[in-house]
C-alpha positions, 0 to 999 in steps of 0.5 A: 341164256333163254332163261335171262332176263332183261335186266340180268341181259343189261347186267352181263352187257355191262359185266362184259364191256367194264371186262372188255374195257379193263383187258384194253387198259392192261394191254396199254399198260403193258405194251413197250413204250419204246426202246428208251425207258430213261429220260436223261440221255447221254449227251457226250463223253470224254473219251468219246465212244469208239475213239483211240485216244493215245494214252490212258485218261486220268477219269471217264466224263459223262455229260447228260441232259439234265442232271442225274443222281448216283445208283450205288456201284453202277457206273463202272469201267472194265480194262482191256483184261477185265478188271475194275479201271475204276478208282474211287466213287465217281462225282457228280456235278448237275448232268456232269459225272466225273468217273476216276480211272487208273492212268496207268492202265495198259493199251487196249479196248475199255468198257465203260458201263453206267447206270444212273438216275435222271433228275424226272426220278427215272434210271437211265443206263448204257454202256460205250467203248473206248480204246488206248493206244490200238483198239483190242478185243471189248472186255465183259462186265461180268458184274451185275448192271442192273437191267431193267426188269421188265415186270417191275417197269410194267408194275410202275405202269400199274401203279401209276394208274391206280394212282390217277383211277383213285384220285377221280374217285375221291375227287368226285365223290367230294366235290358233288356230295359238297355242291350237288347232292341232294338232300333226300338221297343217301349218301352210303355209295359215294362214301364208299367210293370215295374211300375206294377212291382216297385208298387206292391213291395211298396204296399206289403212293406206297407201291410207287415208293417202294417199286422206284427201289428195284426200279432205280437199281434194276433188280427183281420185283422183290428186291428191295433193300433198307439202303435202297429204300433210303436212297428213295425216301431222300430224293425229291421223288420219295419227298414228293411221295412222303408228303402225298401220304401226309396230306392223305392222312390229314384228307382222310380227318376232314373228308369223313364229316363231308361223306356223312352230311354237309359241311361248313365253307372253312371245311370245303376251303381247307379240303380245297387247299389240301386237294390243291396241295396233294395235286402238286405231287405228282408233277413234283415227281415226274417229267414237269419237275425236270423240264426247261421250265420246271415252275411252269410245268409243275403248275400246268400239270396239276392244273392237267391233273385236277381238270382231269380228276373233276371232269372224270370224277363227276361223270362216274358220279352222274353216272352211277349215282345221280342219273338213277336216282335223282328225279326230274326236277332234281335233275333238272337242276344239276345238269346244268350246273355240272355241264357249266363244271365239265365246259370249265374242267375240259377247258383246263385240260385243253390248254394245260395239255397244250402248254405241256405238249409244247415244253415236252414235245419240242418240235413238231416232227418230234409228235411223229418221229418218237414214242412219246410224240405218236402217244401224245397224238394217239391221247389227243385222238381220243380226247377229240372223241371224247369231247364230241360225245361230251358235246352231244350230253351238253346239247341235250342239257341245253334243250331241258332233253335230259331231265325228263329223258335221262337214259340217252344222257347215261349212255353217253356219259357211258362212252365218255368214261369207257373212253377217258379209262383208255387215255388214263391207261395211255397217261399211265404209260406216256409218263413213263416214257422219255418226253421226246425234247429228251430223245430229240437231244439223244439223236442230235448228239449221235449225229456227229463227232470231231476228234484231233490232236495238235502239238505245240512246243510245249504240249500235245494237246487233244480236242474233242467236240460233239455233235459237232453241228450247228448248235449247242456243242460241248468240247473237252480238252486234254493237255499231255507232255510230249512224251504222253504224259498227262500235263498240268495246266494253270489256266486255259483260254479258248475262242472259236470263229468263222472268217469266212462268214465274218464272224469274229472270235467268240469266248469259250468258258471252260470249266477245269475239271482235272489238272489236265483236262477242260471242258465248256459249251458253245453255240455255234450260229453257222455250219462251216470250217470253225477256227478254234484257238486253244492257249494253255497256261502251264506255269507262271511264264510258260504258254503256248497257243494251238489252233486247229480247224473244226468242221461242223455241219 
């Protein structure tokens, strides 16, 4: 490299930083975000996995987080002799769903399978055991569950960066030829960035489509089947996709008068109100959409987004096109134009970042205890840097430096990108990891379990609660004959108290999900040896109330 030039030397630096930076990218992208790559988690069953239960349900109850949406032919469940115990098409009701069994199956251990798809659009799958009578030998689904295939996941990853890397390459580009371009200088380079920019959010917006097919069900990159493509194009996350690609197309008309000359105000309001629009897609198809406070998060999260795509779609605009070329009293005047835009933009990041790390983090030893959390704090350590750098540029606009001495300015706004490119790839993975208040329930609902059965001189009736602890609890209830037959019940009625700390009876609402089976959710404020009472009604006259003593932790 003797014979290299200066300017050729800068080039190949460059050459090899963007390569440097591209492989930091990839390797983020493709590095395992954890063992959860769902983000509904099972919460209980009925039965409970592992238990004996001494004669054979008349159906499998899932009870999820938040609510899920059927994967055709992957919820199953296998007999002890490896056939289908399965009957019929399970149903779904919110995070609740109701698998029919034959009731006449023989002893032994059964294999439930389930894969299904979380309200956030992301398939969650599992399997658990239960057994009839004595456990057995687990039988095999020798069907075809749908695992995840590890290069579609990472090609979701992918596309969803394409996805974020386009949206501040249009974003950019429009918002400084509107405002802050000067007159003199052409236009061509933005405008094709900017069309790199508009073309790669719709080319991410149809991969992600069509990858959400073999993702959901769990096959090869190419599987993709018309029926599969219709379960996608009518959930909400294929809605949300659909009317991105409408508001691009209609973006598409207005942006080019815009990237060949000014334009009038109305052209810029409406180009506002479609940006604001399409912004709104994104959340509408993730995390925010099945968060505890679903309306908040969909507008902090555009407000995420849009804060993101300003301040990063300015810099690749200050740095590619404006620093070069502008000239001191052109420059002079935008700067701090676009320092006043940067302070406005990072501000809205910080606070929509906090608001979201709130909802979807939960509580604080969730930032160092799950996946989701050491991103968001290995996001936030990048942010910090990259506010520091962005401080320095800023000072240097406010001392008149960097009109006249642009090149320190440049190298900065350099490291700011090189940097921002990094969180992109991180965001690209965290949104498709399980948001810790997710895995939070998943290890509370492991922690505990309480099983017994109670005679009255009517029924045999079985209780089952879970986690058993201090906290939201669910209970199933199963009334049997007192030959083990499954007994239709007209009403039930259940309360729960704790004498030894005062508190009195509390009502358990249950929802009768099959003739011989409730269930319900309570709050239990204390740990402690519970009292519940249990009253089945299974005529017009004849009742009778079990108790029995529940001990949670």
């Amino acid at each position: 490299m003797t014979g290299m030039t200066a300017v050729h030397r800068r080039r190949f630096a460059r050459l090899a930083a963007a390569a440097g930076l591209f492989v930091t990218v990839v390797a983020l992208l493709l590095a395992p975000a954890g063992p959860a790559s769902a983000h509904a988690v099972l919460n209980s069953s009925s039965p409970a996995a592992s238990t004996v239960v001494p004669t054979a349900p008349a159906e499998v109850v899932l009870t999820f987080s938040e609510a899920v949406r059927k994967v055709p032919d992957r919820i199953r469940v296998i007999a002890p002799d490896g056939s289908r115990a399965d009957r019929g098409e399970p149903s779904f009701t919110g995070g609740v769903v109701n698998i029919p069994v034959d009731a006449a199956g023989g002893n032994g251990t059964y294999l439930v399978t389930y894969r299904v798809i979380s309200a956030d659009s992301h398939p969650v799958s599992g399997a658990f055991t239960y057994s009839v009578g004595a456990p057995s030998e687990p039988p095999v689904d020798t069907g075809d569950g749908g695992r995840e295939n590890a290069v579609v996941a990472n090609a979701v990853k992918v596309a969803k960066f394409l996805g974020y890397a386009g949206l501040l390459l249009v974003v950019g580009p429009a918002l400084v030829l509107a405002l802050l371009w000067p007159r003199r200088l052409s236009r061509a380079g933005p405008a094709r960035l900017a069309w790199v920019g508009l073309g790669l959010v719709a080319l991410s917006t149809v991969a992600a489509i069509l990858l959400q097919v073999p993702y959901t069900n769990g096959g090869g990159l190419f599987e993709i089947t018309g029926d599969g493509l219709s379960l996608v194009l009518g959930s909400a996350f294929g809605a949300a996709h659909l009317v991105r690609l409408g508001l691009l197309a209609a973006t598409a008309f207005l942006l080019r008068p815009l990237l060949t000359g000014p334009v009038g105000r109305t052209d810029l309001m409406i180009l506002g109100v479609l940006a604001g629009a399409a912004l709104l897609t994104w959340p509408m198809a993730g995390h925010p959409a099945a968060s505890p406070a679903p309306a908040v998060s969909v507008v902090v999260d555009a407000v995420h987004l849009g804060g993101m795509a300003v301040w990063l779609g300015g810099l690749v605009m200050l740095a590619g096109f404006l620093l070069p070329r502008a000239d001191e009293r052109e420059l002079g005047a935008i700067l701090p134009i676009w320092s006043r835009w940067a302070a406005l933009a990072v501000s809205a990041l910080l606070l929509a970042g906090l608001v979201q790390a709130l909802i979807e983090v939960a509580t604080p030893a969730a930032l160092v205890n799950t996946p989701y959390g050491r991103l968001v704090l290995a996001k936030i350590g990048l942010f910090v840097v990259v506010i520091a750098v962005a401080a320095y540029s800023r000072q240097l606009v406010r001392t008149r430096a960097a009109a006249s001495r642009p090149v320190p300015v440049r190298r900065a706004v350099w490291v700011e990108l090189a940097i921002t490119a990094i969180v992109l790839g991180v965001s690209a993975t965290l949104v498709q990891t399980t948001p810790a208040r997710s895995v939070s329930t998943d290890v509370a609902a492991d922690s505990g379990y309480f099983s017994t059965t109670v005679n009255s001189s009517l029924y045999s009736l079985q209780i089952e609660m879970s986690p058993a602890e201090r906290g939201n609890n669910s209970v199933h209830f199963y009334a049997y004959t007192l030959d083990n037959q499954p007994l239709p019940v007209i009403e039930w009625r259940a309360t729960v108290a704790l004498p030894s700390a005062g508190i009195e009876a509390i009502q358990v609402p249950l929802l009768p999900l099959t003739d011989n089976h409730a269930t319900g959710e309570i709050s239990l404020p204390s740990a402690g040896d519970w009292e519940l009472r249990v009253t089945a009604r299974t005529t017009e006259i004849d009742q009778a109330t079990v108790t029995a003593t529940v001990p949670i932790k």
